[in-house]
N, CA, C and O atoms as a Tinker XYZ file with bonds, in Angstrom:
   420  protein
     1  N     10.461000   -4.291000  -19.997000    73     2
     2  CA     9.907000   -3.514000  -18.909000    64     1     3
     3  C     11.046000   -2.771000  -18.210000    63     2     4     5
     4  O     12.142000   -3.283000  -17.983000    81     3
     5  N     10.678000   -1.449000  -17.868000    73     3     6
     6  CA    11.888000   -0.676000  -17.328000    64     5     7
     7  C     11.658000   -1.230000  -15.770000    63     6     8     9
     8  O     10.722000   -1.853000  -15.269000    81     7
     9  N     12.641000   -0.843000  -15.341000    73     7    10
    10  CA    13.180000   -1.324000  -13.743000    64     9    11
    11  C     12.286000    0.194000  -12.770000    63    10    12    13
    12  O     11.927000    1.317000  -13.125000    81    11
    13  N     12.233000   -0.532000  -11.526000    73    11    14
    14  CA    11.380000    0.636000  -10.899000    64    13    15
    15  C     12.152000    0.154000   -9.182000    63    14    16    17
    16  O     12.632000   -0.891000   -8.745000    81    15
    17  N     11.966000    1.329000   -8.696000    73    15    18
    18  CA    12.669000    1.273000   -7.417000    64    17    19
    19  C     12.305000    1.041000   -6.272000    63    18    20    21
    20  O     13.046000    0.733000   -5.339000    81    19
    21  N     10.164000    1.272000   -6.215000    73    19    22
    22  CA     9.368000    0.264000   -5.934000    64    21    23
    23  C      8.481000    0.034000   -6.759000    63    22    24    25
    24  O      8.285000    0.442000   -7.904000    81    23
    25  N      7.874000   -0.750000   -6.005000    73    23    26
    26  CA     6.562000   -2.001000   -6.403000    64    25    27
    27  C      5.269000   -1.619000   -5.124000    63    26    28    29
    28  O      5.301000   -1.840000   -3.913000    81    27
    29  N      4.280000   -1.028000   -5.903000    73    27    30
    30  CA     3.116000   -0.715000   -4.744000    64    29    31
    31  C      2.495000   -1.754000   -5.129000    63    30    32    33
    32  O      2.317000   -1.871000   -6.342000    81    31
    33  N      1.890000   -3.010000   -4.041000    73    31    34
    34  CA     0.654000   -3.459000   -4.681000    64    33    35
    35  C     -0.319000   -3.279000   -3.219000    63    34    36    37
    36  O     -0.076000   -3.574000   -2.048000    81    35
    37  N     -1.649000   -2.589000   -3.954000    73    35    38
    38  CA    -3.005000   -2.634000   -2.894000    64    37    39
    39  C     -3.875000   -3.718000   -3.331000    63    38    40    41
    40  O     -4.305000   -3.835000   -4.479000    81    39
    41  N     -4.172000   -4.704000   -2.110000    73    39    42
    42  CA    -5.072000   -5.771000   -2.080000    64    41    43
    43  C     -6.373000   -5.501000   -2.808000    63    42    44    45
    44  O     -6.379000   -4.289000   -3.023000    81    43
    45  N     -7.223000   -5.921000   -3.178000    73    43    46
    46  CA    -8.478000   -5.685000   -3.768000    64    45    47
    47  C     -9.507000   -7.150000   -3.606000    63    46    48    49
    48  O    -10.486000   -7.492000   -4.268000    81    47
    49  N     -8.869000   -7.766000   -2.523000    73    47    50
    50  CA    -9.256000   -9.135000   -2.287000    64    49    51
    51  C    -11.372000   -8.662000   -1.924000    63    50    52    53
    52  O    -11.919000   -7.576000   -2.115000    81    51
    53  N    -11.767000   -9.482000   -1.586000    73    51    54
    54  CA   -13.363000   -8.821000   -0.763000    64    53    55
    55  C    -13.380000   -7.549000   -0.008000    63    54    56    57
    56  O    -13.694000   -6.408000   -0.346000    81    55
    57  N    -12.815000   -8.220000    1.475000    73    55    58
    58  CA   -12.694000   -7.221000    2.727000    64    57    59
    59  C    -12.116000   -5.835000    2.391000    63    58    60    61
    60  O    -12.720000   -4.771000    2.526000    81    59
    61  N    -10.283000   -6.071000    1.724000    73    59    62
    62  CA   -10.074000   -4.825000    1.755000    64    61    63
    63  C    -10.875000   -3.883000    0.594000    63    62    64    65
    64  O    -10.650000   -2.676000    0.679000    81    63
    65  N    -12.053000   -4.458000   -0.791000    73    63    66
    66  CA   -12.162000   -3.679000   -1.257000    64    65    67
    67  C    -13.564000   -2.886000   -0.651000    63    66    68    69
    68  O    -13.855000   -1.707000   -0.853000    81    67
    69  N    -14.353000   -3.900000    0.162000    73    67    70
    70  CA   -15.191000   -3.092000    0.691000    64    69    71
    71  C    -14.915000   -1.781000    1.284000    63    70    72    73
    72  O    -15.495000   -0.727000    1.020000    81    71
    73  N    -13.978000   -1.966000    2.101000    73    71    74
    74  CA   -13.428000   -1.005000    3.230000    64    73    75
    75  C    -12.341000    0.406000    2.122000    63    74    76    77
    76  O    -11.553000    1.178000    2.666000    81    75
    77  N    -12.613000    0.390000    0.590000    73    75    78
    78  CA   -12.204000    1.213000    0.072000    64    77    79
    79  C    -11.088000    1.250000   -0.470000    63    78    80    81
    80  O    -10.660000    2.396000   -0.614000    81    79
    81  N    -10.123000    0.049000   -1.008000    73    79    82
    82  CA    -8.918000   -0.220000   -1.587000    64    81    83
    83  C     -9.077000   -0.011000   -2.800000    63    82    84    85
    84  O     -8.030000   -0.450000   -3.274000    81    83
    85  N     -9.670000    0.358000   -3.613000    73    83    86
    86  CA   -10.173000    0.684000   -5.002000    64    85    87
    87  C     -9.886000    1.886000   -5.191000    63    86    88    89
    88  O     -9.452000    2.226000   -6.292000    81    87
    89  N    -10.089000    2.974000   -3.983000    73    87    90
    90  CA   -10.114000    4.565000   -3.719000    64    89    91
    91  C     -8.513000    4.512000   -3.393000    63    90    92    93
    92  O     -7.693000    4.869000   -4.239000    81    91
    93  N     -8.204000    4.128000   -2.341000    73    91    94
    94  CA    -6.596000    3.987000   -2.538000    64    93    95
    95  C     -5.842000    3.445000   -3.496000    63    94    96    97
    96  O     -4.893000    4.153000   -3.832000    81    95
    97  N     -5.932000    2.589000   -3.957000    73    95    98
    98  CA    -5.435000    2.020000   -5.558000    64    97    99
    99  C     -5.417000    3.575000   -6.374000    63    98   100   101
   100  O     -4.382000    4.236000   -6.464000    81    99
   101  N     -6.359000    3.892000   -6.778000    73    99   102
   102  CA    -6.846000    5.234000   -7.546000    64   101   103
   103  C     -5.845000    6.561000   -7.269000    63   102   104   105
   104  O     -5.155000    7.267000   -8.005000    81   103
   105  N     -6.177000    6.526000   -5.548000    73   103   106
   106  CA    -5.314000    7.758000   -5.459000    64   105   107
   107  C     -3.718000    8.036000   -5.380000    63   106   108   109
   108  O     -3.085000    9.092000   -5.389000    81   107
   109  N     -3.311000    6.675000   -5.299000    73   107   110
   110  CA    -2.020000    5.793000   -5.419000    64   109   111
   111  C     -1.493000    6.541000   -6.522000    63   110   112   113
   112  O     -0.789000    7.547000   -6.618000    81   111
   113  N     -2.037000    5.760000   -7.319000    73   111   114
   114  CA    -1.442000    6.129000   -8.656000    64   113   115
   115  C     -2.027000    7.502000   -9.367000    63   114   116   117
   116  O     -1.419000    7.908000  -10.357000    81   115
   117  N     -3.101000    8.181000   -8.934000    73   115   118
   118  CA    -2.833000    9.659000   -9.326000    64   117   119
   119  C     -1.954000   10.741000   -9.059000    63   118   120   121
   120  O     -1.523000   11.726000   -9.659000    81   119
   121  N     -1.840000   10.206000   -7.944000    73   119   122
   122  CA    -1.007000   11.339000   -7.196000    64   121   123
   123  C      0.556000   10.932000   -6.890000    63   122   124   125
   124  O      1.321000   11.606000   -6.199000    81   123
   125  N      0.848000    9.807000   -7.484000    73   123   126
   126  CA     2.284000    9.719000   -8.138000    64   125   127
   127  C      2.786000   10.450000   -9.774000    63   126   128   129
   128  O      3.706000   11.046000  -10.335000    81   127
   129  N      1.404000    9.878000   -9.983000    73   127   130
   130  CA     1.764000   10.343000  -11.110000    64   129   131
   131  C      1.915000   11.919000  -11.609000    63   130   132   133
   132  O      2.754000   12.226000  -12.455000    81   131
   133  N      1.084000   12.820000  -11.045000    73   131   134
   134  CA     1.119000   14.394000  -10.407000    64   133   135
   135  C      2.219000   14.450000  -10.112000    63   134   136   137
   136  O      2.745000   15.417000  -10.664000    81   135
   137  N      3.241000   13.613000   -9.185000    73   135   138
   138  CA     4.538000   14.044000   -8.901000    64   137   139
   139  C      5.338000   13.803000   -9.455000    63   138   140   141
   140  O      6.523000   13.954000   -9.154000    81   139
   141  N      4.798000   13.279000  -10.599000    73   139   142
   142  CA     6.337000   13.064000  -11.488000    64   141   143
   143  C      6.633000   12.013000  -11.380000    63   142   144   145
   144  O      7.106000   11.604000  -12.440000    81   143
   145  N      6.606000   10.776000  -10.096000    73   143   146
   146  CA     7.960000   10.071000  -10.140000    64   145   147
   147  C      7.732000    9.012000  -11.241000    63   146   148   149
   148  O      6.560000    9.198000  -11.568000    81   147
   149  N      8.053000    8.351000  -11.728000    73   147   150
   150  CA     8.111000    7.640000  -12.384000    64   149   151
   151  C      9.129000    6.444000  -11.710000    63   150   152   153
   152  O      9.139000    5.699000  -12.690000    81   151
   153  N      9.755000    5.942000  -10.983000    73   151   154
   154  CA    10.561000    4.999000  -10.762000    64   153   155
   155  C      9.726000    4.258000   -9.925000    63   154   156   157
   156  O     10.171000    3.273000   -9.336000    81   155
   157  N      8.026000    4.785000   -9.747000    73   155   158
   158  CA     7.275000    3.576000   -8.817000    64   157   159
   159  C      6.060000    3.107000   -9.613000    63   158   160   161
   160  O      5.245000    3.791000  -10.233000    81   159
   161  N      6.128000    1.740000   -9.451000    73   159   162
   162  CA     5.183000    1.095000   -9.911000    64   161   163
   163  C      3.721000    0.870000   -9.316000    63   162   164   165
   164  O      3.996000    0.030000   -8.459000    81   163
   165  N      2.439000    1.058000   -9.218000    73   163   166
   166  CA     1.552000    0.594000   -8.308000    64   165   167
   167  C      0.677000    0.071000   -9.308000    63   166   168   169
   168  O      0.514000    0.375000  -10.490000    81   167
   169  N     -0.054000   -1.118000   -8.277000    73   167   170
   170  CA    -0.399000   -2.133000   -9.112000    64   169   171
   171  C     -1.522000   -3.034000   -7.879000    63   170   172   173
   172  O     -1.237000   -3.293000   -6.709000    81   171
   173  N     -2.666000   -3.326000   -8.528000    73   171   174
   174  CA    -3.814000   -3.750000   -7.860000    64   173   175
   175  C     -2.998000   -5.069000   -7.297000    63   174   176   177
   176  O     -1.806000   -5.137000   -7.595000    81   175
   177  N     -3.642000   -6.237000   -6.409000    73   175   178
   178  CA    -3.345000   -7.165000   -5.985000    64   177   179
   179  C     -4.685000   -7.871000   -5.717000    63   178   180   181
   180  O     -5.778000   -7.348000   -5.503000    81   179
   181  N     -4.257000   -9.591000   -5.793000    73   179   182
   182  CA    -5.312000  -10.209000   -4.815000    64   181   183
   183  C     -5.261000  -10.335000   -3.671000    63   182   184   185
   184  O     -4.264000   -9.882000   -3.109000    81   183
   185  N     -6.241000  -10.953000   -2.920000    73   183   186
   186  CA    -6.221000  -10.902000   -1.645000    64   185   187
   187  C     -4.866000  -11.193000   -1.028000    63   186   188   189
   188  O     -4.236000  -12.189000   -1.382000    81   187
   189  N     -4.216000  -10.018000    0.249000    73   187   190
   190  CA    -3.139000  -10.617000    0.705000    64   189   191
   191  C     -3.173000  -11.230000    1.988000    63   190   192   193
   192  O     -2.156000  -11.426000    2.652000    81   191
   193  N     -4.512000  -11.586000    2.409000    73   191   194
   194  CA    -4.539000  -12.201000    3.130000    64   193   195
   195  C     -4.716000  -11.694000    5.001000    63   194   196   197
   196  O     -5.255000  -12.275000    5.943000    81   195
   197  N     -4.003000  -10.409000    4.907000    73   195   198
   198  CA    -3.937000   -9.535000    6.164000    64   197   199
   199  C     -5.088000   -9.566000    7.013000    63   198   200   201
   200  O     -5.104000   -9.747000    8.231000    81   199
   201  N     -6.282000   -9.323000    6.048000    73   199   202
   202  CA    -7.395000   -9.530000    7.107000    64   201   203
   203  C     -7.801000  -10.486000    7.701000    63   202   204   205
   204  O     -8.551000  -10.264000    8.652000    81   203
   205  N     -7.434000  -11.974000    7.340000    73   203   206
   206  CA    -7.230000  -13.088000    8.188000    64   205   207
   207  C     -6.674000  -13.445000    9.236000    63   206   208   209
   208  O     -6.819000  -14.570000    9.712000    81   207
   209  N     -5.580000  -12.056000   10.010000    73   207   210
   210  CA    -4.608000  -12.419000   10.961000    64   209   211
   211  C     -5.461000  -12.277000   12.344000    63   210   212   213
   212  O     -5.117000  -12.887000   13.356000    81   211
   213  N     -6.734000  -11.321000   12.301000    73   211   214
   214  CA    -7.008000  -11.252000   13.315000    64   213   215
   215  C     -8.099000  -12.088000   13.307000    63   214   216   217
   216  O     -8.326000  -12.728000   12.279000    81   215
   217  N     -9.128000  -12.248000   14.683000    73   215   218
   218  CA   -10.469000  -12.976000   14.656000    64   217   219
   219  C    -11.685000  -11.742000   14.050000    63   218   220   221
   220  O    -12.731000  -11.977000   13.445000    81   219
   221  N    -11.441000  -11.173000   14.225000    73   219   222
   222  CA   -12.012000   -9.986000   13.031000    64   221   223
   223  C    -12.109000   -9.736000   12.067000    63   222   224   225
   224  O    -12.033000   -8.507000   12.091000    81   223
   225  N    -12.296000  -10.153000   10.679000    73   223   226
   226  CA   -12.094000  -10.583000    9.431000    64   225   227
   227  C    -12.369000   -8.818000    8.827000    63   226   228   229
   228  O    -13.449000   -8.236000    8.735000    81   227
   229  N    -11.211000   -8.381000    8.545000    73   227   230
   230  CA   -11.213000   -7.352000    7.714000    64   229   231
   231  C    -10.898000   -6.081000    8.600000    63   230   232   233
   232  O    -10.920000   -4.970000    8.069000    81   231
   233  N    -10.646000   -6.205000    9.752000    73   231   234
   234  CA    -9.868000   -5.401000   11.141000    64   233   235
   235  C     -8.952000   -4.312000   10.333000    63   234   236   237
   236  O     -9.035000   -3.084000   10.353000    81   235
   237  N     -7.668000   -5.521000    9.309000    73   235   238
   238  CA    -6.666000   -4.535000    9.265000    64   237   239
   239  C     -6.811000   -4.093000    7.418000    63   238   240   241
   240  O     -5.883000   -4.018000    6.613000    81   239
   241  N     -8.129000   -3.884000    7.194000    73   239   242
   242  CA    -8.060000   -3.492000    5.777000    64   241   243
   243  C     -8.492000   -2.378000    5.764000    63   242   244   245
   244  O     -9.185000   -1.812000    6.609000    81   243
   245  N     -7.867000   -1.799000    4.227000    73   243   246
   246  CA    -7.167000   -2.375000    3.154000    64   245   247
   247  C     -5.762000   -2.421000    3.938000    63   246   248   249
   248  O     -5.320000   -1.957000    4.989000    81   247
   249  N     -5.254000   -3.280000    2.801000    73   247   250
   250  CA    -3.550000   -4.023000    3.073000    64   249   251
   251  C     -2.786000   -2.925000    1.921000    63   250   252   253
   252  O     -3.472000   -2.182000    1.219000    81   251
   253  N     -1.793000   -2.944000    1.876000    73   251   254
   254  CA    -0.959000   -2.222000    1.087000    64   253   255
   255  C      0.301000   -2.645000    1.473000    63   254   256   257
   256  O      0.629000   -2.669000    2.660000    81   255
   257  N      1.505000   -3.197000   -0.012000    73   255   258
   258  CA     2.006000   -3.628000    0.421000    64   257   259
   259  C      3.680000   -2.857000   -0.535000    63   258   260   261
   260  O      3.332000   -2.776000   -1.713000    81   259
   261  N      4.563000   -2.552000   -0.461000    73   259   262
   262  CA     5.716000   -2.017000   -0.800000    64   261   263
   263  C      6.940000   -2.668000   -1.157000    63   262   264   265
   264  O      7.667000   -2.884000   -0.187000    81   263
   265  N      7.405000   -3.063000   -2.330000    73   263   266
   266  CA     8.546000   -3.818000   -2.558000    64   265   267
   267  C      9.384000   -2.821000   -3.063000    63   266   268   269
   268  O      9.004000   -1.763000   -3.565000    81   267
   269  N     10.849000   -3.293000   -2.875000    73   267   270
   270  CA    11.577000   -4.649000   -2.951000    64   269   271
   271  C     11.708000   -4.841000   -0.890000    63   270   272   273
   272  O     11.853000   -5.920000   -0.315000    81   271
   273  N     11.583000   -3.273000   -0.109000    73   271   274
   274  CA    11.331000   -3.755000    1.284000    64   273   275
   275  C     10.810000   -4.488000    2.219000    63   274   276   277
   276  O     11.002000   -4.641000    3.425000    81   275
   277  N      9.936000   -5.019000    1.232000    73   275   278
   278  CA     8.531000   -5.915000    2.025000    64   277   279
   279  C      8.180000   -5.429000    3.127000    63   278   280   281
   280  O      8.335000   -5.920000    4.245000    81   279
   281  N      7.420000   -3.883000    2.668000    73   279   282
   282  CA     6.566000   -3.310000    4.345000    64   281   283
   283  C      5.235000   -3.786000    3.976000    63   282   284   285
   284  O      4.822000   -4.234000    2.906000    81   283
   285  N      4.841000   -3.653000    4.735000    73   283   286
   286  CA     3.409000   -4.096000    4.523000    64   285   287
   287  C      2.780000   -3.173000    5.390000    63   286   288   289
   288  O      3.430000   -2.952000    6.412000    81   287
   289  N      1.358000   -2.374000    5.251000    73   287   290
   290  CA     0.988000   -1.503000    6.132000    64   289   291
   291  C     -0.955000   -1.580000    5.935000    63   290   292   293
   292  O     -1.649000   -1.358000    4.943000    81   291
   293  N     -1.270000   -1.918000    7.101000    73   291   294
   294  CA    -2.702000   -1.872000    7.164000    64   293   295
   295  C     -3.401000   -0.660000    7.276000    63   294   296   297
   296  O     -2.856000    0.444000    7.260000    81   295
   297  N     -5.265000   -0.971000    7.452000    73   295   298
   298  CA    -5.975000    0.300000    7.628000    64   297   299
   299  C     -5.602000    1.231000    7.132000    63   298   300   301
   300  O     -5.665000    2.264000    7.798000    81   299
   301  N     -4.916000    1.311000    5.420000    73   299   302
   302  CA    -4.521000    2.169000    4.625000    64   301   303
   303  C     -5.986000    2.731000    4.188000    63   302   304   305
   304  O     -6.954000    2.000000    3.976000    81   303
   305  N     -5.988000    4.090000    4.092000    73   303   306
   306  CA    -7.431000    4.656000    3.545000    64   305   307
   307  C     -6.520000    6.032000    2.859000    63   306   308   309
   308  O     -5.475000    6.586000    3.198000    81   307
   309  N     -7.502000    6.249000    1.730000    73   307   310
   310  CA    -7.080000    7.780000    0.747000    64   309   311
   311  C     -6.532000    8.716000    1.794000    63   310   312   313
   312  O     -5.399000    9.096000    1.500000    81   311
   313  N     -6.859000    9.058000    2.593000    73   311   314
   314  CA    -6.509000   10.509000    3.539000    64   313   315
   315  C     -5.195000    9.822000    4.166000    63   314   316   317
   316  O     -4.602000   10.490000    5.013000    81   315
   317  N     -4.547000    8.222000    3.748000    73   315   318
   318  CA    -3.156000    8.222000    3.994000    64   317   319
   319  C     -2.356000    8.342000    2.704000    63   318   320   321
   320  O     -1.147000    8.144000    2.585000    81   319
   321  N     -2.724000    8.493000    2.301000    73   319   322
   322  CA    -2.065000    8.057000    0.672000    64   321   323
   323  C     -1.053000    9.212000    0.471000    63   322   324   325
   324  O      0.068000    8.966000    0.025000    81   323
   325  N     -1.410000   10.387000    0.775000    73   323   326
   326  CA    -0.185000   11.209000    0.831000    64   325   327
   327  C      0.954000   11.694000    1.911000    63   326   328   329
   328  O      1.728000   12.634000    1.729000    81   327
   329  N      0.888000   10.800000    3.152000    73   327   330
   330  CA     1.885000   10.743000    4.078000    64   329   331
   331  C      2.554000    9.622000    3.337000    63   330   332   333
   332  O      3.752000    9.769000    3.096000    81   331
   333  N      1.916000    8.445000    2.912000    73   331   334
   334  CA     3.150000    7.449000    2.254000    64   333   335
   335  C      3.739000    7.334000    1.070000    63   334   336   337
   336  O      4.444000    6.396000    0.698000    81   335
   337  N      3.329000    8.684000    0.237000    73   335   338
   338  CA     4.548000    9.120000   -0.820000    64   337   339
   339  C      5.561000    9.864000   -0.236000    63   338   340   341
   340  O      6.775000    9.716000   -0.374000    81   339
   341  N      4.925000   10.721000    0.465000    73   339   342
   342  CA     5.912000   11.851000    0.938000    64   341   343
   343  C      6.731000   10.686000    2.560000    63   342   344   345
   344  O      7.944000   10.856000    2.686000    81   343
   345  N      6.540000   10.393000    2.861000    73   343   346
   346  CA     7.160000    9.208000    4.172000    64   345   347
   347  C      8.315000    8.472000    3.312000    63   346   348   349
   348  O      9.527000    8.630000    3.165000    81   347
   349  N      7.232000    7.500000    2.767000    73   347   350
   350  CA     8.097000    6.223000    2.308000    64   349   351
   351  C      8.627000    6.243000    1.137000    63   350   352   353
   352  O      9.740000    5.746000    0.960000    81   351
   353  N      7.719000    6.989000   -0.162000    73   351   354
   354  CA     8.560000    6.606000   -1.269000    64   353   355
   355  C      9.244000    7.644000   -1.510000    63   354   356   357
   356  O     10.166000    7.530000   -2.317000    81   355
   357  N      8.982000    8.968000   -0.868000    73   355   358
   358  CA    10.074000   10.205000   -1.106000    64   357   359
   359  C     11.615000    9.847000   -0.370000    63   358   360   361
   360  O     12.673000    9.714000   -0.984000    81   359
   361  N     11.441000    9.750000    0.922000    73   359   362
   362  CA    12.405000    9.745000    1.950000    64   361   363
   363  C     12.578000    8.103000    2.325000    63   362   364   365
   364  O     13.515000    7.897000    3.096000    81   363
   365  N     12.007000    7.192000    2.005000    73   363   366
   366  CA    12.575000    6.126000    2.654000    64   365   367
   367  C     11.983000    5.525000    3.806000    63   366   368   369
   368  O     12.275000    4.350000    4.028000    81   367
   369  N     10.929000    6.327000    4.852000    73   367   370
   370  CA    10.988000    6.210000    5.921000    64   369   371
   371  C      9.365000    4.766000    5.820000    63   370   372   373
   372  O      8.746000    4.295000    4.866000    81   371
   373  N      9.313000    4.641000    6.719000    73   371   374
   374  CA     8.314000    3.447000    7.422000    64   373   375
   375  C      7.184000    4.982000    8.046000    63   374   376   377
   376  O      7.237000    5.986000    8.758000    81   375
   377  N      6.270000    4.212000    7.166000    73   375   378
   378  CA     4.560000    5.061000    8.180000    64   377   379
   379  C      4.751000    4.086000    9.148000    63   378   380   381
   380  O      4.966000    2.900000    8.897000    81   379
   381  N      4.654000    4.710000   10.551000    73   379   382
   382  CA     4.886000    3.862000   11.866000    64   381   383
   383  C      3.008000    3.695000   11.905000    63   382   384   385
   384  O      2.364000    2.649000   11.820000    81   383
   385  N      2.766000    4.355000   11.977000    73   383   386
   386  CA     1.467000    4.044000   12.214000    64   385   387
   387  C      0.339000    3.649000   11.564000    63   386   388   389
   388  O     -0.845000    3.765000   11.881000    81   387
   389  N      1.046000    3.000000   10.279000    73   387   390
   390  CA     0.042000    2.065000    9.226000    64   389   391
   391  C      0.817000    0.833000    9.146000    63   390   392   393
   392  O      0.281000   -0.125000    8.591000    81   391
   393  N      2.115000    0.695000    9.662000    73   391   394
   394  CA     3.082000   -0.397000    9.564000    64   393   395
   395  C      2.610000   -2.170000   10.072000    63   394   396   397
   396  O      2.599000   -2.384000   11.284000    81   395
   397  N      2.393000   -2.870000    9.502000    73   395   398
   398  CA     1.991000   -4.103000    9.736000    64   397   399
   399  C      3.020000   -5.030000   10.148000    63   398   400   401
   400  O      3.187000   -5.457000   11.291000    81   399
   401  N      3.739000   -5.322000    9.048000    73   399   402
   402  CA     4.993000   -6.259000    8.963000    64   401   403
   403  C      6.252000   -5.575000    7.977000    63   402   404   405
   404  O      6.250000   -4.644000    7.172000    81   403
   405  N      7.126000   -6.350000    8.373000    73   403   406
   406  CA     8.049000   -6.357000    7.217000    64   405   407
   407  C      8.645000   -7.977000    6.967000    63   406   408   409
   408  O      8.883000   -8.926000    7.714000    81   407
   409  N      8.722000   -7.780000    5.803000    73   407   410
   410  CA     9.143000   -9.033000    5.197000    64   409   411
   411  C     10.701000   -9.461000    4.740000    63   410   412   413
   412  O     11.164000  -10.482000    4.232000    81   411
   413  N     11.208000   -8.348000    5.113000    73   411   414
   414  CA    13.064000   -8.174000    5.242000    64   413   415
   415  C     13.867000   -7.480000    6.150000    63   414   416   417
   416  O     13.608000   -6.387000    6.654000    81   415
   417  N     14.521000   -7.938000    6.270000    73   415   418
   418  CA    15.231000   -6.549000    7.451000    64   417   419
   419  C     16.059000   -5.644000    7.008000    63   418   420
   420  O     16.493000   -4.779000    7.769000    81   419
């Protein structure tokens, strides 16, 4: 397996797929792939659990999650999908306003 510079995985657990993580999964990887890059991987996931943090079960879905940085970014929907190629995997930067956690500093 070739090496990749990230790792997309979108939850597909219940909650986030109701709320449309299937459509982001989809547009994930079309519209990387349209750009050429090839050094990112995206890749379905099971439940990550995110929608459990609140008393609201499914508040912060879909989950989407970004390695080797460990961002994690909620209430991801298709009409974000192209601020966080062009944000995060072009330039590096953190969507502030889908940002959940991070899992490294």
């Amino acid at each position: 397996m070739k090496p990749y510079r990230l790792h997309i995985f979108v939850c597909q657990g219940k909650r986030c797929a109701a709320k449309g993580s299937e459509d982001v999964l989809e547009s994930l990887k079309e519209k990387i792939k349209a750009a050429a890059i090839k050094d990112v991987k995206i890749s379905k996931s099971g439940c990550l659990k995110v929608c459990k943090e609140t008393e609201t079960e499914g508040e912060f879905s879909p989950a989407v999650v970004i390695y080797p940085e460990g961002v994690w970014y909620r209430k991801v929907a298709v009409s974000d999908v192209d601020e966080i190629i062009e944000k995060h995997v072009k330039k590096g930067e953190v969507v502030e306003r889908l940002f959940h956690y991070r899992m490294t500093k």
